[in-house]
N, C-alpha and C positions, 0 to 999 in steps of 0.2 A: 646501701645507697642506690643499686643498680634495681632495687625495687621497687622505688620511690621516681626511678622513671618512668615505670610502664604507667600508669596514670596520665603523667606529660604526654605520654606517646599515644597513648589512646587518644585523650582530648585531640590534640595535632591532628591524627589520624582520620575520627569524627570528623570535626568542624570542615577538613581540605575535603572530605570525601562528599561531604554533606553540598559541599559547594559546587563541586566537579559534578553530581548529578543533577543540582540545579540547573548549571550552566549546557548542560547535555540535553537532559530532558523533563525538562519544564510544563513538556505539555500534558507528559501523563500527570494523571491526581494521582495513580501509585505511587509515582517518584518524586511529587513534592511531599506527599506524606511520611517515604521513608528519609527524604532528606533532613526534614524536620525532626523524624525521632534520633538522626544521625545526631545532629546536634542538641536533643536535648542527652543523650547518652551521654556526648560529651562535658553538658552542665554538669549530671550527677556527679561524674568524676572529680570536673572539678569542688564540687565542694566536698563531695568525702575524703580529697587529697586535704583539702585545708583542712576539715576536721580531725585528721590526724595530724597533720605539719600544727594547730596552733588550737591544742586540747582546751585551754582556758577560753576558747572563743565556740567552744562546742556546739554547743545549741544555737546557737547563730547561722555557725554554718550549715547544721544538720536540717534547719528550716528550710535553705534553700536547695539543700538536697530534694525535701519532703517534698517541697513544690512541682520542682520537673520530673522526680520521680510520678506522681500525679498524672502526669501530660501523656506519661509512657504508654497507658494499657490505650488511652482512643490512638494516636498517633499510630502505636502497630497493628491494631485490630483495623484501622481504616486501611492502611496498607494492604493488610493482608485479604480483605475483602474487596479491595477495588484493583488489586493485579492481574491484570490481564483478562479483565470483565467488562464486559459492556452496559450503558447505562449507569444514572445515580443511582441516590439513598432511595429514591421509589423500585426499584428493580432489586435491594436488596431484599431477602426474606423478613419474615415477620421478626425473628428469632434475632438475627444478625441487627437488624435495624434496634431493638428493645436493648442489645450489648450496646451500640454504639453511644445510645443515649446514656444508659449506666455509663458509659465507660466516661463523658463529660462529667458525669457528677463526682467526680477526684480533684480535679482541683480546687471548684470551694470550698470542700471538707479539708483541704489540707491548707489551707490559706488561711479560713474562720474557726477553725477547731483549736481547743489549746493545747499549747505543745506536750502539756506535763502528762494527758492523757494518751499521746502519740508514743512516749519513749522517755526512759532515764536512764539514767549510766552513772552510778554511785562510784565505782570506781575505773571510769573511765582510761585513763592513760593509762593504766597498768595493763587490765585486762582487756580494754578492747572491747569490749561483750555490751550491744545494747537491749536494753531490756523492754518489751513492748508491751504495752496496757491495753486496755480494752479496744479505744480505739484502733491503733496499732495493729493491733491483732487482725483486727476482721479486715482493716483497712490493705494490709500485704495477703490478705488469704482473696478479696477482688483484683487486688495485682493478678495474681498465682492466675485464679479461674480464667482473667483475659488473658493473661499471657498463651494457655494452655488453649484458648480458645482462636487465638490469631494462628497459632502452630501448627494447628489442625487443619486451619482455612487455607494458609500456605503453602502444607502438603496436598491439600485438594486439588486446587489452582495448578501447581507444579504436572499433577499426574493426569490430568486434564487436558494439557497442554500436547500437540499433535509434536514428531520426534525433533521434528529440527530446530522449532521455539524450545522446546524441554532443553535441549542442547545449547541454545545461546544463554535462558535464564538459571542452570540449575545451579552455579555457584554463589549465582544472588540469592535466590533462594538457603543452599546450605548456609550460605556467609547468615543471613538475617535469621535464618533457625539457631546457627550457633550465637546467636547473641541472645535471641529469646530463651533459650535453654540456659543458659549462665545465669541469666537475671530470675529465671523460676527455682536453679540450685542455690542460688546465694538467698531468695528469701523466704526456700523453702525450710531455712533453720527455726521461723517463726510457727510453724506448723507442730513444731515437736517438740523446740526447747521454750517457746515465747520470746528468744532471743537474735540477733544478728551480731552474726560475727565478723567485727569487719577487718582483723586481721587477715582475712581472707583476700583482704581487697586487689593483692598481686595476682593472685590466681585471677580473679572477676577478671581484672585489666590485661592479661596476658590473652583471654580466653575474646574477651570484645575487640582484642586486637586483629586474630585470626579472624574473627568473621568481619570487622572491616578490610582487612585483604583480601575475602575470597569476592566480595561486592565489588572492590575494587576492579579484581583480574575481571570480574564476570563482565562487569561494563565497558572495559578498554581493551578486553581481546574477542571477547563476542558482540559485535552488528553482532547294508540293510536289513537285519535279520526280523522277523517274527515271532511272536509271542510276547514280548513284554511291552503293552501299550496302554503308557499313561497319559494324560491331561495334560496338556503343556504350561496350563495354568498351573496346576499342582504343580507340577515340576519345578516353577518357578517362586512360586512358594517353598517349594522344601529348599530351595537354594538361600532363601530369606532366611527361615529357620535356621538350615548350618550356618551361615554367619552369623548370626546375631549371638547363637552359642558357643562360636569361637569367639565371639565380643566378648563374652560373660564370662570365658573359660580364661581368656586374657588377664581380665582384670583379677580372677582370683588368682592365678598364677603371679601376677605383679602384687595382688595383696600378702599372699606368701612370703614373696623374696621382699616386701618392704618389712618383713617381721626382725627383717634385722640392721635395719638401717633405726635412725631414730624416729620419738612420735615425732619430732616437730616439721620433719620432711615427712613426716606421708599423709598426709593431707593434701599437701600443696603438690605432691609428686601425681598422687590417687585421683584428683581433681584437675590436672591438668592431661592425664592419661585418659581419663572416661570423655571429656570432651573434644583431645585428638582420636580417639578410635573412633567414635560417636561422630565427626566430621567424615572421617575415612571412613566409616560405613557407609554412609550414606551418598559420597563420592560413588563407592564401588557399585551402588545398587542402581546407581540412576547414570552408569557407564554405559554408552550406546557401543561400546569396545567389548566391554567384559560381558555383554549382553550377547554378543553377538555371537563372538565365543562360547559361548557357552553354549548358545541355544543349538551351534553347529555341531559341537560334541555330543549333543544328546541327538540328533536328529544321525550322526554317523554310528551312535555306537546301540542307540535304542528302536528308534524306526527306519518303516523300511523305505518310504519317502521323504524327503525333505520337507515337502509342502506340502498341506491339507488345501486341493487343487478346491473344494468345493467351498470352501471357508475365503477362500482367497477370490473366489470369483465373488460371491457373495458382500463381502468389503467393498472390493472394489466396485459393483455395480452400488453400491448403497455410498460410494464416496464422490462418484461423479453424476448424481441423480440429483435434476434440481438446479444444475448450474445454469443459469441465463446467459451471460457472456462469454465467448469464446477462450479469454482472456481468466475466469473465473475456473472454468475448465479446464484447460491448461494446469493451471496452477495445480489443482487436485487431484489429475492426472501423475504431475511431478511429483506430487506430496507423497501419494501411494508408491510411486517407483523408490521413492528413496529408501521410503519405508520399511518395502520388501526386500529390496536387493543394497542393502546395508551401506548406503551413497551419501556422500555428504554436500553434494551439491548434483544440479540438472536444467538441463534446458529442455525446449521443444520449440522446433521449425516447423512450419506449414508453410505452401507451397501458393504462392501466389501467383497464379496464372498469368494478367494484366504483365507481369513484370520477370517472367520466364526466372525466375530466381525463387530460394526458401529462404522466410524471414523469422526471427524468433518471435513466437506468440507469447513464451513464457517463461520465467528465469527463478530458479530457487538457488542463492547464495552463489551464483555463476555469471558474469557480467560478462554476455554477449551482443551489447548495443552495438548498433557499427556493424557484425557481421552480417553476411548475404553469402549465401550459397548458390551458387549458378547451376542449370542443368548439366555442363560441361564439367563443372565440381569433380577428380576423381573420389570422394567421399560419397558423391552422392552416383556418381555410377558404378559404384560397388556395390551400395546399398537396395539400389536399380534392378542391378543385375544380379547379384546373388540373393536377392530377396531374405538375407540371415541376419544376427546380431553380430554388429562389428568388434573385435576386440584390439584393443589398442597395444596389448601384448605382443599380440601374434606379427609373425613374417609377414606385410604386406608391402609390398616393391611398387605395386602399382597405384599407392597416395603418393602425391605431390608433396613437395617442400614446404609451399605455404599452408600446408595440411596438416604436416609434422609439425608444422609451429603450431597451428593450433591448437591439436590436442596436447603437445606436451605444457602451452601456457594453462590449458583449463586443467591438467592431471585428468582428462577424460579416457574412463578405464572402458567402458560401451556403448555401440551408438544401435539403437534399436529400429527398424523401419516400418512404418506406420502405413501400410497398404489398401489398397480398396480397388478392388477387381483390375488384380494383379500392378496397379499403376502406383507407383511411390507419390505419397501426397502429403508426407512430413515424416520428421524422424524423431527421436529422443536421445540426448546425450544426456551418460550419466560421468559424474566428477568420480573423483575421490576414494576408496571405499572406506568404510568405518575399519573394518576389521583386514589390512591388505596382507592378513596369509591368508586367509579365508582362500580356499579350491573352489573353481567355480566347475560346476557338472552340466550336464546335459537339462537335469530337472530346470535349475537354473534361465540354461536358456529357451529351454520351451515355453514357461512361464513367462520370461521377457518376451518371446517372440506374442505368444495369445495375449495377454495383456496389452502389447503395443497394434495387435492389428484390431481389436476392442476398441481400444481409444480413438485409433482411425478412422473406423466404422460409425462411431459417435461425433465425432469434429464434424464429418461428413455427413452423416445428417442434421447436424444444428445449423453448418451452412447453406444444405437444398432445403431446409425451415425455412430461413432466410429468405433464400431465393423465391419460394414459394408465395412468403407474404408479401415481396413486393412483386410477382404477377397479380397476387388477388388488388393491390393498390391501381396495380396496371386497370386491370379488369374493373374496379371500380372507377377509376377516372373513364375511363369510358362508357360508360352508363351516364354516368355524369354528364359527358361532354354530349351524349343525344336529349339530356334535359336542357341543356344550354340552346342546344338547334332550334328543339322544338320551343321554346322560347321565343327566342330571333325572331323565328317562322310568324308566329304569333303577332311579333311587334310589326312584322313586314304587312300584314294581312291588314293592321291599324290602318298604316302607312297609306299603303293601297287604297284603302278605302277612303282616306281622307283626300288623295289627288282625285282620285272620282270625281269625288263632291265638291270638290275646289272647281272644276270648271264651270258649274254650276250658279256659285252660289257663293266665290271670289271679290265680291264687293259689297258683301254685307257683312257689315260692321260687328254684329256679333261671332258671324262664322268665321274673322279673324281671328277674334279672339281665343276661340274656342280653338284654330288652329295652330296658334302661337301655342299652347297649354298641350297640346296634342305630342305637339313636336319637342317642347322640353322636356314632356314628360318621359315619350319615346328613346331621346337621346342619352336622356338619362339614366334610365334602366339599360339603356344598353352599355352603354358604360359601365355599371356593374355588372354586367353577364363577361363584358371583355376581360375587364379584371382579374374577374374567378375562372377565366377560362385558363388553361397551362396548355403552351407549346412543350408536346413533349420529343419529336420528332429529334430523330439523333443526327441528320445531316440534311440538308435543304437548298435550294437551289438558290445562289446570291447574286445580285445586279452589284457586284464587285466596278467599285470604280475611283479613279487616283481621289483623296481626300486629304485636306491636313486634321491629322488628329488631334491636333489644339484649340480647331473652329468646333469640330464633332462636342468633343469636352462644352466649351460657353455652349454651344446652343443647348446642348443638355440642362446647366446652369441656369438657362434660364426660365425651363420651363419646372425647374425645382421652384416650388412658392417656400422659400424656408431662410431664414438669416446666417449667416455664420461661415456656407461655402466658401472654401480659398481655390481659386486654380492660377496658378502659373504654369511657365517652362519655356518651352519653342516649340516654333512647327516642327511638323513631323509628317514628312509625306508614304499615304501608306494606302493600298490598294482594297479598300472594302465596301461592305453593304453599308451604310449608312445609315441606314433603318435599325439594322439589324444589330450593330456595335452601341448605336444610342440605346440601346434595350441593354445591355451591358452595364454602360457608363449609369445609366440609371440607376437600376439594382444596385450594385456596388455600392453608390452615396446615399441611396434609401436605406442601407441595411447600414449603412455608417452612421449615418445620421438618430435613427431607430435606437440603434446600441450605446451613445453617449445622450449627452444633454445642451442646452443651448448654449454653457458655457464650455464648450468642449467641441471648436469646428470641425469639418470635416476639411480635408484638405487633398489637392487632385493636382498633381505634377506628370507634364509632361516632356518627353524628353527623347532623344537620340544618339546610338552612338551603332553598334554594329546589325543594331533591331530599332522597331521604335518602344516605345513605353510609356507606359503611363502609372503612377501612383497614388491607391485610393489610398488616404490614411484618415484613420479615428483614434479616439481615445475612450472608447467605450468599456466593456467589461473586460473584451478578448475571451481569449477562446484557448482551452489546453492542448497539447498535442496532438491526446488520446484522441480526443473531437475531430482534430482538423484531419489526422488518419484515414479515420474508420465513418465517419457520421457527415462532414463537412459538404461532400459534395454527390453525398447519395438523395437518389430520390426518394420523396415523402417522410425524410427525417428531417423537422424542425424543430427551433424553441420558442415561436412563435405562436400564441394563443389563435388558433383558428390556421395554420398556416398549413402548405399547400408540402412544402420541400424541397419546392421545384425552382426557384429564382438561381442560386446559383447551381445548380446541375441545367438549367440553361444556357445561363451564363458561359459556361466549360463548355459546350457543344456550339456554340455559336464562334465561340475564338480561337478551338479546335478544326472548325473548318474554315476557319482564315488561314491557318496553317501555324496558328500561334498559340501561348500557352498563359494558366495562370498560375501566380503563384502565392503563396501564403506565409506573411511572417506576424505571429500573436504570441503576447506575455499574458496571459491571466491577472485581469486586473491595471491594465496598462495597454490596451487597446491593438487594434490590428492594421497590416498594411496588406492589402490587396494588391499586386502589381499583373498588368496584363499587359506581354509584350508579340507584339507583332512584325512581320517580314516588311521592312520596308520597301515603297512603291522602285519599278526599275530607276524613273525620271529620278526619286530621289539619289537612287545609289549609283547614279552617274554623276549627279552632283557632289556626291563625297569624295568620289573619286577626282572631280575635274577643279572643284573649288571649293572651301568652306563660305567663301563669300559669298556666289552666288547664292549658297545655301541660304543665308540668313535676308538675303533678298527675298526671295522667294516668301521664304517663311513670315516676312511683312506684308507682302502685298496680299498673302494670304487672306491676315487677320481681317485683312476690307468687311469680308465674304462671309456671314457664320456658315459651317459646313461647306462648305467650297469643294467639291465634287467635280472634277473638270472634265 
């Protein structure tokens, strides 16, 4: 009876898990393909549980076995071809794409084909034993060849995969190998007898069960002497070899001692043994633990260094070549530190000048959002000042408390310092180690130390790139801006010439007209030269004077030609240029306006309380964090077809030397709010203090006035 569960328990098992990875991840195509074959593994079950629970309904059920078994060989070969790949069915190879299309052609064949050539079972309830026909035959040896053909794909994909993804996906992987290995021994009886054995089926159902648990865990716990010198590759291979022949040695050993047990247990003993070792091998081989280990005993007890220093520079420079973002870099920076120095988690800080503080550029399995490291940091004046790799083991007295918490909440075992002409310009923590008896030696830290002052050395120059290209922008707007002159010059020279002649020749009636057409036309180009012209100028001299910022706003307002602006709020008395803030107020609702549509207003609140303020909002695209960061309000980076980059890095310098700030709040897809607040005028803030009524006096007789500048 208690074998006639494991079927229930698979099905169960299947269908919950098949659903749990929908509900998780949906968006890959790998995992709604494996979710799909979860559950058709579960159909097969169930109907080969019915066709043994209700034998006189055999063929019945066996049909519907026939069916989803059908479904199996595309459902895993897709899987196992679109895990962790990029691009469709055009991106797969020729070979793979010609399988996938075989692999559709199973289920009309088993739907339109008749049964009696699929399979009979003369004596079915007794023995058990189905007997396969012609069809049958070829029809499970296409099973066999996809099956063997997704397993291969699977292990590719797996070993493919850089160490810390290998590490989140390898029990998905074993989990979905040990199911395709069960379904290729269960009908690889067809290869040799022409038969399927389905008294086997507790074995099948015990062994689908294992690898829907390892799927399971894998989804819900993974987000010196000389002379003997061999190839580490080989080495690791011979280490392949002796396991697999203590697998081998295993199982004869266990076929041995079943010589005395009976036949009817060793089958089901021999079959459920080759499939646990066969998981546990394959556990052991793809251990970033037993990896590590090992490779450290060979490197103590075989060579006479640790690291092949030239091998290692080499990786390295070929794993951070090529990155465009700093943030891209980063990452691959971390990716290799993990790598080498056997860590299961890592950050990197870079040192942000603007803001005397290091911020994290990039994070592998290590959540340090929120942190800042101050110049004051003792972490970072250790790092400063002994210019060495920090270890979190050792006696240091002089980190701080809030330091100790940190590294004991990250488990951060190194923190590495990332140097360039002798000045600390970021650092690298690493987490965890893979292996924590691992001896860490000097080799060790010299390697960490060159490696981190390498990556240094590269941050540091992608950011003087940087720098670089926006002098050459520099250096091109000014070129620019003596094409604009000579321009003007140009129109001025018209001009000139035409008051000339105007005295002349001021009341004939053609030479009006000709000078009406003169003067539009002049006004007009000039207007486009003002336009494309950019104030880039970072502080400038302001005719600062008491204004309410709620007149500044309407008058703005209305030289908008566009439907839809909202402004409210109250006065708000604030001491500025007036010219210069409408430049502002402008930009802001153009780029509001720009970024939604005309069913989507813009809207301009202004207000007071210990500053003044005002609130541009849209409902446009919005903007990601990443953006408003790093991109938002630098010069000559726009999204704008033909645009300059320059409106709002204007913007920021214009309300920067008002002595006020702006600031940014956007949802992607949900639009943005611009807020710019400034010192209110004295007059005002003796009103707050003396009256709120007067206040809102004032703030009426204001409205009379647009711009009211007094």
């Amino acid at each position: 009876m208690s074998l006639l569960l494991l079927p229930i328990a698979v099905m169960v098992s299947a269908v919950l898990l098949g659903l749990y990875i929908w509900a998780t991840k949906r968006h890959y195509l790998s995992s709604l393909f494996l979710c799909l074959a979860l559950i058709c593994c579960a159909a097969v079950e169930l109907f080969d549980f019915l066709a043994l629970r209700q034998p006189k309904d055999f063929f019945f059920w066996k049909r519907g076995s026939l069916i989803f078994e059908s479904l199996l060989p595309f459902l895993w070969l897709a899987y196992a071809l679109f895990f962790s790949r990029q691009g469709g069915f055009q991106k797969l190879s020729v070979f793979s794409r010609v399988a996938l299309i075989l692999a559709l052609s199973f289920p009309p064949i088993a739907v339109l084909a008749p049964q009696e050539n699929f399979f009979f079972s003369p004596d079915f309830p007794r023995e058990k034993l189905i007997f396969l026909g012609n069809f049958g035959f070829f029809f499970y040896i296409g099973l066999l060849l996809l099956f063997i053909f997704a397993l291969a794909n699977m292990e590719r994909s797996l070993l493919a995969l850089p160490s810390l993804e290998k590490w989140r996906a390898k029990f998905e992987i074993i989990g979905a190998g040990v199911i395709l290995v069960t379904f290729i021994l269960y009908y690889s009886q067809g290869l040799l007898y022409r038969t399927i054995n389905m008294g086997l089926m507790p074995e099948k159902s015990a062994a689908l069960l294992i690898g829907c648990g390892m799927i399971f865990f894998s989804f819900f716990r993974r987000g010196g002497l000389s002379g003997l010198h061999i190839s580490q590759d080989m080495a690791a291979r011979s280490v392949v070899v002796l396991v697999i022949g203590i697998y081998f040695l295993s199982l004869g050993l266990a076929g041995e001692a079943m010589r005395y047990l009976g036949t009817s247990s060793q089958k089901t003993f021999m079959g459920l043994l080759a499939i646990l070792l066969g998981a546990a091998l394959s556990i052991v081989l793809l251990s970033g633990t037993a990896k590590r280990k090992f490779k450290v005993y060979l490197h103590k007890n075989f060579y006479r260094h640790k690291y092949d220093y030239r091998d290692q520079w080499l990786r390295f420079t070929q794993t951070i070549t090529a990155k465009n973002s700093p943030e891209e870099l980063g990452t691959a920076i971390l990716a290799f530190f993990c790598e080498t120095f056997a860590a299961n988690s890592a950050a990197l800080f870079v040192l942000k000048e603007e803001k005397n503080a290091f911020y994290c550029l990039s994070s592998l399995e290590m959540d340090t959002s929120g942190y800042a490291f101050s110049l004051n940091n003792s972490l970072v004046r250790y790092l400063a000042d002994g210019k060495w790799v920090f270890r979190s083991a050792d006696n240091n007295p002089e980190i701080g408390e809030e330091d100790r918490y940190f590294l004991s909440h990250h488990g951060v075992t190194y923190m590495a310092p990332l140097l360039f002409k002798e000045k600390l310009e970021g650092f690298i923590i690493l987490g965890p180690q893979v292996n924590p008896e691992e001896i860490v030696t000097y080799e060790d830290y010299d390697l960490m130390k060159v490696l981190a002052h390498q990556a240094g050395s590269v941050l540091i120059g992608q950011r003087l790139s940087k720098e670089l290209s926006a002098q050459r922008a520099m250096a091109t707007i000014g070129k620019f801006s003596a094409f604009v002159i000579h321009d003007l010059k140009n129109l001025v020279s018209v001009l000139d010439m035409t008051a000339t002649n105007a005295k002349d020749f001021i009341d004939d009636p053609d030479f009006q007209t000709d000078l009406l057409g003169t003067l539009s036309g002049s006004v007009e180009k000039m207007k486009i030269l003002i336009a494309r012209l950019k104030d880039l100028q970072e502080r400038r001299a302001l005719a600062k004077k008491p204004c309410d910022l709620l007149d500044i706003v309407k008058d703005c307002g209305k030289t908008l030609k566009t439907h839809g602006l909202k402004i409210s709020g109250e006065s708000a008395l604030v001491e500025v240029d007036a010219a210069e803030l409408h430049k502002v107020i402008l930009n802001l609702t153009m780029n509001g306006i720009e970024a939604g549509s005309e069913k989507t207003p813009v809207t301009i609140k202004v207000g007071k309380n210990s500053e003044a303020f005002l609130h541009v909002t849209d409902q446009g695209c919005g903007m990601t964090r990443e953006f408003i960061d790093q991109c938002l309000f630098q010069p000559f980076l726009s999204t704008k077809k033909g645009g300059f980059g320059i409106g709002l890095y204007q913007c920021r310098n214009i309300v920067e030397a008002h002595g006020g700030r702006i600031e940014v709040q956007s949802e992607e897809g949900k639009g943005s709010v611009f807020s710019v607040y400034l010192p209110l005028a004295a007059e005002q803030e003796s009103h707050l203090e003396n009256s709120s009524t007067s206040l809102s006096a004032a703030g009426e007789e204001a409205h009379g006035h647009p711009a009211d500048c007094r």
